[in-house]
LOLUM-699448 format. One record per residue (C-alpha): residue number from 1; chain; x, y, z. Coordinates in nm, 3 decimals. Layout:
<k NUM&c A&px X&py Y&pz Z>
...
***
This chain:
<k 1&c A&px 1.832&py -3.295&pz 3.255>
<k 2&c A&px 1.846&py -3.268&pz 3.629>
<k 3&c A&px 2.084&py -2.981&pz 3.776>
<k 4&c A&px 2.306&py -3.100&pz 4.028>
<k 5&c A&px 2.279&py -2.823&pz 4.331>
<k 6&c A&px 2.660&py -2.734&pz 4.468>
<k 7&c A&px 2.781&py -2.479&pz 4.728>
<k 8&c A&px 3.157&py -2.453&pz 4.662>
<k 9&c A&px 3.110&py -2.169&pz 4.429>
<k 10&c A&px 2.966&py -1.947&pz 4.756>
<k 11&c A&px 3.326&py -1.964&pz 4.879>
<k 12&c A&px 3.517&py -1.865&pz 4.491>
<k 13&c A&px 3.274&py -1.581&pz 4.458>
<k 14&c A&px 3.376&py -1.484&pz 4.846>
<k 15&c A&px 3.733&py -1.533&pz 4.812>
<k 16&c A&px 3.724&py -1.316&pz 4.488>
<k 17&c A&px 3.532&py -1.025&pz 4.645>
<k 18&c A&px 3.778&py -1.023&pz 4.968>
<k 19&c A&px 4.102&py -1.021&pz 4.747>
<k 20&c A&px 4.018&py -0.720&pz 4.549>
<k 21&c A&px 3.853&py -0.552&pz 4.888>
<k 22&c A&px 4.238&py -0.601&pz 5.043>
<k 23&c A&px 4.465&py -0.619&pz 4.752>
<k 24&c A&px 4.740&py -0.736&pz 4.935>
<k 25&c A&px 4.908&py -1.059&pz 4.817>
<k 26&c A&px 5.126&py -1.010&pz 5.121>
<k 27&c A&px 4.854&py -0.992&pz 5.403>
<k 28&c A&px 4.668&py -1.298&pz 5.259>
<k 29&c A&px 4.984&py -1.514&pz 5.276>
<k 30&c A&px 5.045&py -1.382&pz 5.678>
<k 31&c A&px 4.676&py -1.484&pz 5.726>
<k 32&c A&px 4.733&py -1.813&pz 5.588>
<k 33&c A&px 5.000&py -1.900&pz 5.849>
<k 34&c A&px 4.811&py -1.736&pz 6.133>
<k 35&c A&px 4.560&py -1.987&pz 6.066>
<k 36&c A&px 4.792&py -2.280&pz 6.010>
<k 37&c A&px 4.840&py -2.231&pz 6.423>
<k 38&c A&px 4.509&py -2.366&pz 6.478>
<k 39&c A&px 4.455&py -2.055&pz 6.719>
<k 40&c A&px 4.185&py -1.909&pz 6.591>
<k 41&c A&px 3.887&py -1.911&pz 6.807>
<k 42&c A&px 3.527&py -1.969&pz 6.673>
<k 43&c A&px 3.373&py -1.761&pz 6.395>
<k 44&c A&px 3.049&py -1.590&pz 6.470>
<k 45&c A&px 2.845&py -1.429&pz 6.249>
<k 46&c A&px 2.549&py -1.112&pz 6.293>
<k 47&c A&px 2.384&py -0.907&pz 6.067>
<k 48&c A&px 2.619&py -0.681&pz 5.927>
<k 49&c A&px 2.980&py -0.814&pz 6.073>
<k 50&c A&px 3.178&py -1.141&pz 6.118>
<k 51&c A&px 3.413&py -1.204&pz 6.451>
<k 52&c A&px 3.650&py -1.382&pz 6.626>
<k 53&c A&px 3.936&py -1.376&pz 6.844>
<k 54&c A&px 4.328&py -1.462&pz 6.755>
<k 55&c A&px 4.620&py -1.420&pz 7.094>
<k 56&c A&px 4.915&py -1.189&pz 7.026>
<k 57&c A&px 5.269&py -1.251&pz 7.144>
<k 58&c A&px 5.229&py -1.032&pz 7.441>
<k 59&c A&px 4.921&py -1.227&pz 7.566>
<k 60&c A&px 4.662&py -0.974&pz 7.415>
<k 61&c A&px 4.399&py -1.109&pz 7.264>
<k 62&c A&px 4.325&py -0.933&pz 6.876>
<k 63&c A&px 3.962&py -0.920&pz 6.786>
<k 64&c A&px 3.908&py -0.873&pz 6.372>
<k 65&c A&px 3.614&py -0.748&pz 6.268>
<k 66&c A&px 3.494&py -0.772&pz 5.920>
<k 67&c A&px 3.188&py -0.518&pz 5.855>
<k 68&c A&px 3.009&py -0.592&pz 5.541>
<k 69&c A&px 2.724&py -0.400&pz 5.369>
<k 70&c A&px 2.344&py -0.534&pz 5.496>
<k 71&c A&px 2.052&py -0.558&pz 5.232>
<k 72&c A&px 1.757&py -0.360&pz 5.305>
<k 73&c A&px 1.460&py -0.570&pz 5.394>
<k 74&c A&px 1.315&py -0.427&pz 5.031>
<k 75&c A&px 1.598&py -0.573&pz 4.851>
<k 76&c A&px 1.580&py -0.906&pz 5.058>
<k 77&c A&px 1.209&py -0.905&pz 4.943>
<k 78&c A&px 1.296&py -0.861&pz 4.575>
<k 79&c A&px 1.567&py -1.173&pz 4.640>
<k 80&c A&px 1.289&py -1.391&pz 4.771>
<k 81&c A&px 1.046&py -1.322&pz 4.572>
<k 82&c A&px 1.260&py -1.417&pz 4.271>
<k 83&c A&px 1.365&py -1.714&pz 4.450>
<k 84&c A&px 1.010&py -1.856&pz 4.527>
<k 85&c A&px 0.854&py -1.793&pz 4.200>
<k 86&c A&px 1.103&py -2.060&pz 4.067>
<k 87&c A&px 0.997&py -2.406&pz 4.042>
<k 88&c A&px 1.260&py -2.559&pz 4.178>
<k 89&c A&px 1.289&py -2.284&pz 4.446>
<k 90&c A&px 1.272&py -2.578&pz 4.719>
<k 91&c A&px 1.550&py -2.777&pz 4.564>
<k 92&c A&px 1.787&py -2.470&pz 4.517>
<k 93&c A&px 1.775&py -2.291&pz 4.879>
<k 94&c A&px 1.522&py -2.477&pz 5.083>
<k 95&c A&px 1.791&py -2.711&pz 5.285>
<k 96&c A&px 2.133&py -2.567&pz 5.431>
<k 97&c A&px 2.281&py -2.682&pz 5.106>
<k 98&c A&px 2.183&py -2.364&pz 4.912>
<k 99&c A&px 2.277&py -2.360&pz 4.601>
<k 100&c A&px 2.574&py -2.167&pz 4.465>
<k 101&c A&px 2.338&py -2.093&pz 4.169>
<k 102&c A&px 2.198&py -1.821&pz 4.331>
<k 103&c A&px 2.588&py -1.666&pz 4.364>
<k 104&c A&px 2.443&py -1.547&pz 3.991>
<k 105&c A&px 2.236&py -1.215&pz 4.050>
<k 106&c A&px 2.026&py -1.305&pz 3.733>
<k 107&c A&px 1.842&py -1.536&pz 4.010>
<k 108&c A&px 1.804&py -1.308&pz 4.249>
<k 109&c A&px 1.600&py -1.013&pz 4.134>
<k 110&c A&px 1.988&py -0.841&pz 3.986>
<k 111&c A&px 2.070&py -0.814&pz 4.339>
<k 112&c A&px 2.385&py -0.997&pz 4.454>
<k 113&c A&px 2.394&py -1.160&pz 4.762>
<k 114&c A&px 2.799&py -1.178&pz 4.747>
<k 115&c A&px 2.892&py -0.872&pz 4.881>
<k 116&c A&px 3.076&py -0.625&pz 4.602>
<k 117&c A&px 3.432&py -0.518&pz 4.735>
<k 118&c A&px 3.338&py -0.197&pz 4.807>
<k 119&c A&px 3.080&py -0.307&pz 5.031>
<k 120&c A&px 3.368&py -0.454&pz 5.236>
<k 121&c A&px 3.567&py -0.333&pz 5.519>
<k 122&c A&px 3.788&py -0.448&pz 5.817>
<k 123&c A&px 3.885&py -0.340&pz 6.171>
<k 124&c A&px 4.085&py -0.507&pz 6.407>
<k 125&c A&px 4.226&py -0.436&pz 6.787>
<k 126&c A&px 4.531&py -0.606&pz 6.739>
<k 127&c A&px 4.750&py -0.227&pz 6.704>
<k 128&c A&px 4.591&py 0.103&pz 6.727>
<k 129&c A&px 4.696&py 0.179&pz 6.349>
<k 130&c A&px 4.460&py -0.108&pz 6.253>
<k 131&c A&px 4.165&py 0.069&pz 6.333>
<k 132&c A&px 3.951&py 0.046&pz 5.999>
<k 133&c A&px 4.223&py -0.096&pz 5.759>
<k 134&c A&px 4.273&py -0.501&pz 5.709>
<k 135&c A&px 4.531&py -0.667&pz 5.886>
<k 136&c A&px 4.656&py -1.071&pz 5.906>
<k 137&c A&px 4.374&py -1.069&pz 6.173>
<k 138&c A&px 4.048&py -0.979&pz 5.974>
<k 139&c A&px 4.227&py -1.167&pz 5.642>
<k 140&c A&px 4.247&py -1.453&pz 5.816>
<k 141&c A&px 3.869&py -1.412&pz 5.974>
<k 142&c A&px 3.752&py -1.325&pz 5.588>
<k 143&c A&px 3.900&py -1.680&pz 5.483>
<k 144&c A&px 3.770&py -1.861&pz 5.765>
<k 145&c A&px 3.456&py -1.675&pz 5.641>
<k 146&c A&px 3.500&py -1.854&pz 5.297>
<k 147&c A&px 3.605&py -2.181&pz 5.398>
<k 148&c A&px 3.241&py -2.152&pz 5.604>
<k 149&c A&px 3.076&py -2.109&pz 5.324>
<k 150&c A&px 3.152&py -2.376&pz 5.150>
<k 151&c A&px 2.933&py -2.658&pz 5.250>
<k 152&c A&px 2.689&py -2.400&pz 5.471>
<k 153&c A&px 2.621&py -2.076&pz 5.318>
<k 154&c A&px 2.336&py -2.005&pz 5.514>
<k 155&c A&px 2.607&py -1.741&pz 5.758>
<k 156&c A&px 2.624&py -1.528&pz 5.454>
<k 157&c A&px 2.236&py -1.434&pz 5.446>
<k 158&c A&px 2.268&py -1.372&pz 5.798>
<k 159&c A&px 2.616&py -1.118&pz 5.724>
<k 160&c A&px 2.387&py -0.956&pz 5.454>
<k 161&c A&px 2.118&py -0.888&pz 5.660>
<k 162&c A&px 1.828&py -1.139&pz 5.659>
<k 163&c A&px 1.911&py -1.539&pz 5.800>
<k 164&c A&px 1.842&py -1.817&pz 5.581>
<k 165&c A&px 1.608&py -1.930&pz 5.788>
<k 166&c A&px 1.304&py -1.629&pz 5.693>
<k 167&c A&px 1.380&py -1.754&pz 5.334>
<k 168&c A&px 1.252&py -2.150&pz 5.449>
<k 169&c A&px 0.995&py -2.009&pz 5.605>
<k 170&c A&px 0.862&py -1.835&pz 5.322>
<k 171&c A&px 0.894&py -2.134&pz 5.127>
<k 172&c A&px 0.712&py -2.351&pz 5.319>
<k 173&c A&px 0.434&py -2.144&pz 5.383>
<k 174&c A&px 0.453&py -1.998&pz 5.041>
<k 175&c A&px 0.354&py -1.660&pz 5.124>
<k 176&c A&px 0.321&py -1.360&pz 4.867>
<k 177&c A&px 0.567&py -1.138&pz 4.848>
<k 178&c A&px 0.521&py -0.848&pz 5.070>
<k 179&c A&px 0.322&py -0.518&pz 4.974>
<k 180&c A&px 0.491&py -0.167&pz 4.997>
<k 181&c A&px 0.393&py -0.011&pz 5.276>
<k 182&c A&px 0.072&py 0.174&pz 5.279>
<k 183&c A&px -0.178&py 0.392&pz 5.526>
<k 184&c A&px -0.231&py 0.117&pz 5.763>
<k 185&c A&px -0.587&py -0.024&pz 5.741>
<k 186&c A&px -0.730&py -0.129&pz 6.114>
<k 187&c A&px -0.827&py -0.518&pz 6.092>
<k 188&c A&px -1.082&py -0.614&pz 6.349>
<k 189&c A&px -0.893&py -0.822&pz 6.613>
<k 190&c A&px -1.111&py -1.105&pz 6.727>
<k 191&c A&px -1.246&py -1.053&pz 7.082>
<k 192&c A&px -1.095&py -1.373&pz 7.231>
<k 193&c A&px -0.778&py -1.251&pz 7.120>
<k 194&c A&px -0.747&py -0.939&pz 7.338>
<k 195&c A&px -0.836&py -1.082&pz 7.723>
<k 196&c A&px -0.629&py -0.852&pz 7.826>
<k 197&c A&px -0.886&py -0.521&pz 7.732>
<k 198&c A&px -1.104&py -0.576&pz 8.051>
<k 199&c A&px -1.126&py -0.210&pz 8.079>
<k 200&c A&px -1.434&py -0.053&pz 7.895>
<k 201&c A&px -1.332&py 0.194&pz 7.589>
<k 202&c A&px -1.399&py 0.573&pz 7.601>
<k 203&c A&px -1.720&py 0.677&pz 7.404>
<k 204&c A&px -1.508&py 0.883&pz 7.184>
<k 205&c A&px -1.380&py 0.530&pz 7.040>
<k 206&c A&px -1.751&py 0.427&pz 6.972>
<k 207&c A&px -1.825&py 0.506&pz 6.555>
<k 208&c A&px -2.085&py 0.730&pz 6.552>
<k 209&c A&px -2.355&py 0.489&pz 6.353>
<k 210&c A&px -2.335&py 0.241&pz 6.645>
<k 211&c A&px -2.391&py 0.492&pz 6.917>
<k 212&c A&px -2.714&py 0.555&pz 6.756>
<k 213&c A&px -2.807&py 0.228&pz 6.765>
<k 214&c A&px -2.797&py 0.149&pz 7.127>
<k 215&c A&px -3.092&py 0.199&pz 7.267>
<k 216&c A&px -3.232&py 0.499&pz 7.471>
<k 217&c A&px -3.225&py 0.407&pz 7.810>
<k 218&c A&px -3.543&py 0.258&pz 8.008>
<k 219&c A&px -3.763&py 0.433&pz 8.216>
<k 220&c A&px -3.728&py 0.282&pz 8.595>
<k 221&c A&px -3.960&py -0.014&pz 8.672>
<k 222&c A&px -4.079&py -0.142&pz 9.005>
<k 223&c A&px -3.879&py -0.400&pz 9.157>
<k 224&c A&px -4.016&py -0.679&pz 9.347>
<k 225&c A&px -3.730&py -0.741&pz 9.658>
<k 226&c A&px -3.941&py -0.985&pz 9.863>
<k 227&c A&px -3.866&py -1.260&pz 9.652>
<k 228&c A&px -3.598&py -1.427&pz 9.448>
<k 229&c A&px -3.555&py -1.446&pz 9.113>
<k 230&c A&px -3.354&py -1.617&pz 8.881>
<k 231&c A&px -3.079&py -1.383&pz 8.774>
<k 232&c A&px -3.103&py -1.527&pz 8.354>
<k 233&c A&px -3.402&py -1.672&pz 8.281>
<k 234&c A&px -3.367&py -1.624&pz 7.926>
<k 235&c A&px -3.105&py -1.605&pz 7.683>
<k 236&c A&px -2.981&py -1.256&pz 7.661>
<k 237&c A&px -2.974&py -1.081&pz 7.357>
<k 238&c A&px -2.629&py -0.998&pz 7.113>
<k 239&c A&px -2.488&py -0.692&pz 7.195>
<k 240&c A&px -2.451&py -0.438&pz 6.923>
<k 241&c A&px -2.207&py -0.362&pz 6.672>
<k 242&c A&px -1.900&py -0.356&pz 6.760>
<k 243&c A&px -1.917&py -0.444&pz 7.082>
<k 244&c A&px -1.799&py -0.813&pz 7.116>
<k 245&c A&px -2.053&py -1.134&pz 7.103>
<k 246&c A&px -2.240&py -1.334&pz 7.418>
<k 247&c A&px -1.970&py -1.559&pz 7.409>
<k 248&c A&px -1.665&py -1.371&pz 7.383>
<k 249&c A&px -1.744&py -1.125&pz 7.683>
<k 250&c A&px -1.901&py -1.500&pz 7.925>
<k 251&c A&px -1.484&py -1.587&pz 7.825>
<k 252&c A&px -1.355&py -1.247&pz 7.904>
<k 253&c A&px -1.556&py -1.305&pz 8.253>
<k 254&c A&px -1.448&py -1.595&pz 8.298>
<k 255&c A&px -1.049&py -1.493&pz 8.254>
<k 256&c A&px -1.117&py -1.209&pz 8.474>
<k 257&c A&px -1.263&py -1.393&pz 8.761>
<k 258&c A&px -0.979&py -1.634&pz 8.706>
<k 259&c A&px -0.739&py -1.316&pz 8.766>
<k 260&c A&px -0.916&py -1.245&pz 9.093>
<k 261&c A&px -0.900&py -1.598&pz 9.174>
<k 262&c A&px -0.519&py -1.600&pz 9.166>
<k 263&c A&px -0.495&py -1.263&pz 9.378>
<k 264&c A&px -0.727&py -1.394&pz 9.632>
<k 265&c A&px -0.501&py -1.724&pz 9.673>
<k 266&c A&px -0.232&py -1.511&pz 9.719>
<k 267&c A&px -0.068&py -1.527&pz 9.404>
<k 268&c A&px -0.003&py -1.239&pz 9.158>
<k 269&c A&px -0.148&py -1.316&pz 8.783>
<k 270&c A&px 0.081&py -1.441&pz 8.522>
<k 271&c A&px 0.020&py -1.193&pz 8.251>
<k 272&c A&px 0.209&py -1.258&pz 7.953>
<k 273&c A&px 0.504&py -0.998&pz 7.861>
<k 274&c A&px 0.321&py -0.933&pz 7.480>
<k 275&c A&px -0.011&py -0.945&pz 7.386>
<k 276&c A&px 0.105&py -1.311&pz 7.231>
<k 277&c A&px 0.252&py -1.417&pz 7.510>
<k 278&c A&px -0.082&py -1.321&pz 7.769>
<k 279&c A&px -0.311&py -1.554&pz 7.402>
<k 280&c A&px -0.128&py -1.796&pz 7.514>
<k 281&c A&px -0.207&py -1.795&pz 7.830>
<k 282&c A&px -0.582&py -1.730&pz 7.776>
<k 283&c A&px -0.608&py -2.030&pz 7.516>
<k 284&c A&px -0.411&py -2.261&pz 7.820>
<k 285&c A&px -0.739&py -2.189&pz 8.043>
<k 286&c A&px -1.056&py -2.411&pz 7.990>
<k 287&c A&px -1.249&py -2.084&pz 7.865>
<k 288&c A&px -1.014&py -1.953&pz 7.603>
<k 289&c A&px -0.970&py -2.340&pz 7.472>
<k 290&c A&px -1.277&py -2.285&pz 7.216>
<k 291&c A&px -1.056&py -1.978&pz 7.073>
<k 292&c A&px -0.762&py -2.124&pz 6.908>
<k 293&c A&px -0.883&py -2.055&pz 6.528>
<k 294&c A&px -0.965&py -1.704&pz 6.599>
<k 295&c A&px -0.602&py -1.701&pz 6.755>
<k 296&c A&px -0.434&py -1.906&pz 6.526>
<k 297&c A&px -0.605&py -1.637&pz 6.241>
<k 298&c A&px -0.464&py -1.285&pz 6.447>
<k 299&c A&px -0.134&py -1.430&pz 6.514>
<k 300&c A&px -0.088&py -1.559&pz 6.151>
<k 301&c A&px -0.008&py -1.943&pz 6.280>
<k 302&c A&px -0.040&py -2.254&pz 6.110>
<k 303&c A&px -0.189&py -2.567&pz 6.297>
<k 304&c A&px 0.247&py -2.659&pz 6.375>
<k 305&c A&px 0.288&py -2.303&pz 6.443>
<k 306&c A&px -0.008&py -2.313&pz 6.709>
<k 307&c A&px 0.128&py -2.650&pz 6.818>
<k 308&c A&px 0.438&py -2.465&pz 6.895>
<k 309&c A&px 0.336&py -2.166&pz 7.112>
<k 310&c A&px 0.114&py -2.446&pz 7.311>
<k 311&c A&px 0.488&py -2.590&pz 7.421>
<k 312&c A&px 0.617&py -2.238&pz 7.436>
<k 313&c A&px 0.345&py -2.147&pz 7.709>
<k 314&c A&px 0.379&py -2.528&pz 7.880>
<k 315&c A&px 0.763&py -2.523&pz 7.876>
<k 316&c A&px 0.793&py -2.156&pz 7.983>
<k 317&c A&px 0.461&py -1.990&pz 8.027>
<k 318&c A&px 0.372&py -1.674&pz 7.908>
<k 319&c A&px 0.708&py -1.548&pz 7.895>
<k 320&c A&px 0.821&py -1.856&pz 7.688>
<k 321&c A&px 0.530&py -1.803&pz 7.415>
<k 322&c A&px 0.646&py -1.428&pz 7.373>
<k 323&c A&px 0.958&py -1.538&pz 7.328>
<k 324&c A&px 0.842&py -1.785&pz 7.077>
<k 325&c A&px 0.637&py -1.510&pz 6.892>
<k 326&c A&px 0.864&py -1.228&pz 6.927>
<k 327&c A&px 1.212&py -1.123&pz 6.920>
<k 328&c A&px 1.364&py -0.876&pz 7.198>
<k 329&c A&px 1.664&py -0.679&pz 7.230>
<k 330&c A&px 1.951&py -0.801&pz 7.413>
<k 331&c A&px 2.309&py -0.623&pz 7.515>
<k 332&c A&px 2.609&py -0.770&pz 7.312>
<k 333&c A&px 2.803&py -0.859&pz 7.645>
<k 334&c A&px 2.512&py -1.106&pz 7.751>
<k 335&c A&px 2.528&py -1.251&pz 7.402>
<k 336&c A&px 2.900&py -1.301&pz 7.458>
<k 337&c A&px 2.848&py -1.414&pz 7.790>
<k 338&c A&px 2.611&py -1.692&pz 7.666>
<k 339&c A&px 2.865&py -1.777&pz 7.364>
<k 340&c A&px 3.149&py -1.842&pz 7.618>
<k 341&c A&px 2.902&py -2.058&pz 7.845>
<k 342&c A&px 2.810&py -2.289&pz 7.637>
<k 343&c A&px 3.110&py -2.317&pz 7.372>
<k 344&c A&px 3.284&py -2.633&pz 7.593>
<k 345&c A&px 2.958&py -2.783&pz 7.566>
<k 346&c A&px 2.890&py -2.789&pz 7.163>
<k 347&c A&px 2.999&py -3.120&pz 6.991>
<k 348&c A&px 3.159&py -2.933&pz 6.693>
<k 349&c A&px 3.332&py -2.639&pz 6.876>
<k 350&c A&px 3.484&py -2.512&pz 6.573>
<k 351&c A&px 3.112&py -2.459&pz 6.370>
<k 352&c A&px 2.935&py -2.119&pz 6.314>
<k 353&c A&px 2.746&py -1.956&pz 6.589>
<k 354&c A&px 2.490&py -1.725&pz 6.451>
<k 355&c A&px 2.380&py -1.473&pz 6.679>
<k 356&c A&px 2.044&py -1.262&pz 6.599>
<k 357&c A&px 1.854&py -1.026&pz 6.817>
<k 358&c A&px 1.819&py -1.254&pz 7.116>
<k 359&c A&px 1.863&py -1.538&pz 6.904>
<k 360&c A&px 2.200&py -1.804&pz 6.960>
<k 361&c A&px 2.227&py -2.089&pz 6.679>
<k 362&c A&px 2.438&py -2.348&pz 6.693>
<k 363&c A&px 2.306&py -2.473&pz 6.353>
<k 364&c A&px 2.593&py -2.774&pz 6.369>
<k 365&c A&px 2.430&py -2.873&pz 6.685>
<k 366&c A&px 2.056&py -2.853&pz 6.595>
<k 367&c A&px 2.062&py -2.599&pz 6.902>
<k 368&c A&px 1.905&py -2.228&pz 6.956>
<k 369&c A&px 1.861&py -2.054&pz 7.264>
<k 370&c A&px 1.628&py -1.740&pz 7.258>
<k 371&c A&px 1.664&py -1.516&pz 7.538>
<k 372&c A&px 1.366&py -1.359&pz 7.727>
<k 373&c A&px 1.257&py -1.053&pz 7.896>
<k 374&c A&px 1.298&py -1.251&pz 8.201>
<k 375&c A&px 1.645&py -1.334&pz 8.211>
<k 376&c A&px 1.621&py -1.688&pz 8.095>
<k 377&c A&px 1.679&py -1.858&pz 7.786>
<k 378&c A&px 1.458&py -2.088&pz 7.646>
<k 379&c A&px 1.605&py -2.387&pz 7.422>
<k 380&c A&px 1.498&py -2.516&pz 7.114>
<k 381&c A&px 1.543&py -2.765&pz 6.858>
<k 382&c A&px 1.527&py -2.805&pz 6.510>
<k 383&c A&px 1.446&py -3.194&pz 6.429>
<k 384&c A&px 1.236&py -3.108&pz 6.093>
<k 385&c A&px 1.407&py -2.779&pz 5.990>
<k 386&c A&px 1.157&py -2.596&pz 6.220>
<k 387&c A&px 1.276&py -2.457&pz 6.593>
<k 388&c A&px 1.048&py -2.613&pz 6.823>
<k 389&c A&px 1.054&py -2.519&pz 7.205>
<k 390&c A&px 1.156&py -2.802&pz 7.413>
<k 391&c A&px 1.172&py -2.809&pz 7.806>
<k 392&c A&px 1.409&py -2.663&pz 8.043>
<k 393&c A&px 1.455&py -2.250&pz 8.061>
<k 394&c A&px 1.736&py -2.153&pz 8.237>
<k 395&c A&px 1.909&py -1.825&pz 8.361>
<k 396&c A&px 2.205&py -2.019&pz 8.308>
<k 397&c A&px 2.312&py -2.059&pz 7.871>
<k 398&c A&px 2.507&py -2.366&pz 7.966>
<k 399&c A&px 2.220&py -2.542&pz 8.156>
<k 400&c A&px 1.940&py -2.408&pz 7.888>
<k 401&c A&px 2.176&py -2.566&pz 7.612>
<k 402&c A&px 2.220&py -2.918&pz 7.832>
<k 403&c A&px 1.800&py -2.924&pz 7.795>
<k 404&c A&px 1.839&py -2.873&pz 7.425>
<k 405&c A&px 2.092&py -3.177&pz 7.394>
<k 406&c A&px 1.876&py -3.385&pz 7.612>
<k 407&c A&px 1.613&py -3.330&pz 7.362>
<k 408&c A&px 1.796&py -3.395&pz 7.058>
<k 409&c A&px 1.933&py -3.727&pz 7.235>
<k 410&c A&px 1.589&py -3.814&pz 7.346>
<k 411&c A&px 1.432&py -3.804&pz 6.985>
<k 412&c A&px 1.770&py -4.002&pz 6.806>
***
């Protein structure tokens, strides 16, 4: 017999763990009627915490804050693991409507997603005795919490430490779960994968059983200046171990005479941010175009993932594909910033806005914007359950988030 999926029972098990974090009968029924106002602003949800903002009487503005307990990344690993060995794995949490099966920790390696009471907390501005106890403020964020979770759990992965969306990933691509961590063991990075080492390395670096194999060096010969000659008659021989192959150092040439190119014209080289970001550049040029398997192999992309960084680079360059490979540190007050920009501009104001590293989701939408080292954010799309960059990096949230709907209008 099939098992029909729900979500509802995210929101009981929720609800249950908040009342016996507060215990207050009396707070829960003054957060009820806070929220009958219809003043609470937008909920927003980050690793570790929930916000949002409710106006006081004397034009103050409270801001609740409900801190729950993250998962370490080894007990996220357990939860997936569990997760993808079951056969119905992509039924049960591979859409947005994640099962509330998995509200069971007998499905997820004994480790409960739900947060336990005591791994709940509040904090609120509202009075200065609020500081760290629970108030009508963070009640009422805690149900708004609930009520979120309802039809889209996916916010509570993201409270408990890893987004929903790292657990899609791994189902699509199937992926074992990971090892514990080891002594690292050095993996040979392919040659075309690392234009940016022109520099030669120090002998020191050279393993001892290749330095004696090069070869002694020749006694001086008699040269013939009265005459030209052609520079390669013949086919030169491979170099040796490890130095890289014929053809890798002719592309390595080739980038670096493109790099003197561009300073001779006056222009400064565009050198990507990351090592990523300056592949993606190399594989845009005619002679890094043969080196997109050895790429796609040291960056650990798929053919769509390779597809992807291609319109990272063409939308935004070599800044754009970092930001497509990587994540980067931002300051909350820019995230904020960008929240405020852009909230007129979302066609379900009232949704979840997920906010990760540099990462802004409007998951009602179909919308993230991913902010770079640069200063811009870069907009993307989600038409297949995959963020894809489209065109249109801004400085400006608002504008970057216009591209994004543009897209999404374009495709429907």
């Amino acid at each position: 017999m099939t098992v029909q999926h729900t979500t509802a029972g995210w929101a009981r098990a929720l609800t249950r763990a908040l009342h016996h974090a507060v215990g207050d009968a009396r707070l829960h029924d003054e957060a009820r009627r806070l929220l009958a106002t219809g003043q609470a602003a937008p909920l927003n949800v980050n690793q570790g915490f929930a916000t949002s903002k409710f106006p006081l009487p004397d034009g103050r503005v409270a801001r609740p804050r409900l801190l729950v307990t993250a998962l370490t990344a080894a007990d996220w690993d357990r939860i997936e693991t569990a997760i993808c060995a079951r056969p119905d794995a992509a039924a049960l949490a591979g859409t947005a409507a994640i099962s509330d099966q998995l509200t069971d920790p007998a499905h997820t390696a004994d480790i409960p997603i739900v947060p336990d009471p005591r791994d709940i907390s509040h904090t609120c501005t509202c009075t200065p005795d609020a500081a760290g106890t629970a108030c009508p403020h963070s009640v009422a964020l805690g149900i708004l919490l609930a009520e979120r979770v309802r039809t889209a759990p996916a916010p509570l992965f993201t409270l408990r430490g890893r987004p929903h969306q790292h657990l899609k990933k791994r189902l699509r691509t199937n992926s074992p779960a990971p090892q514990p961590a080891g002594p690292p063991t050095p993996a040979a990075e392919p040659a075309a994968a690392r234009p940016q080492r022109d520099s030669p390395q120090p002998a020191a670096a050279v393993p001892a059983q290749a330095t004696r194999a090069l070869r002694p060096i020749p006694d001086p010969v008699h040269l013939d200046l009265t005459q030209a000659r052609p520079v390669l008659h013949a086919p030169l021989p491979e170099p040796p171990e490890p130095l890289p192959g014929t053809e890798d150092l002719r592309a390595l040439a080739a980038d670096a005479a493109h790099r003197a190119r561009t300073c001779l014209d006056g222009q400064q080289p565009t050198a990507g941010p990351t090592p990523g970001g300056d592949i993606a550049r190399f594989l845009s040029l005619p002679h890094g175009a043969g080196f997109r398997q050895a790429a796609m192999d040291h960056l650990g992309l798929d053919i769509v993932g390779m597809g992807h960084l291609q319109l990272a680079h063409t939308h935004g360059g070599a800044v754009g594909a970092a930001v497509y490979l990587e994540t980067f540190d931002v300051d909350h007050d820019t995230l904020a910033h960008a929240q405020a920009s852009i909230q007129p501009l979302r066609p379900a104001p009232t949704a979840t806005i997920v906010c990760e590293d540099n990462w802004l989701t409007d998951e009602a939408a179909g919308i993230q914007l991913r902010y770079g080292p640069d200063g811009r954010w870069y907009p993307y799309r989600a038409p297949y359950g995959i963020w894809q960059p489209v065109p249109g990096p801004s400085p400006d949230p608002a504008q970057a988030y216009r591209a994004a709907r543009r897209a999404n209008q374009r495709i429907s």
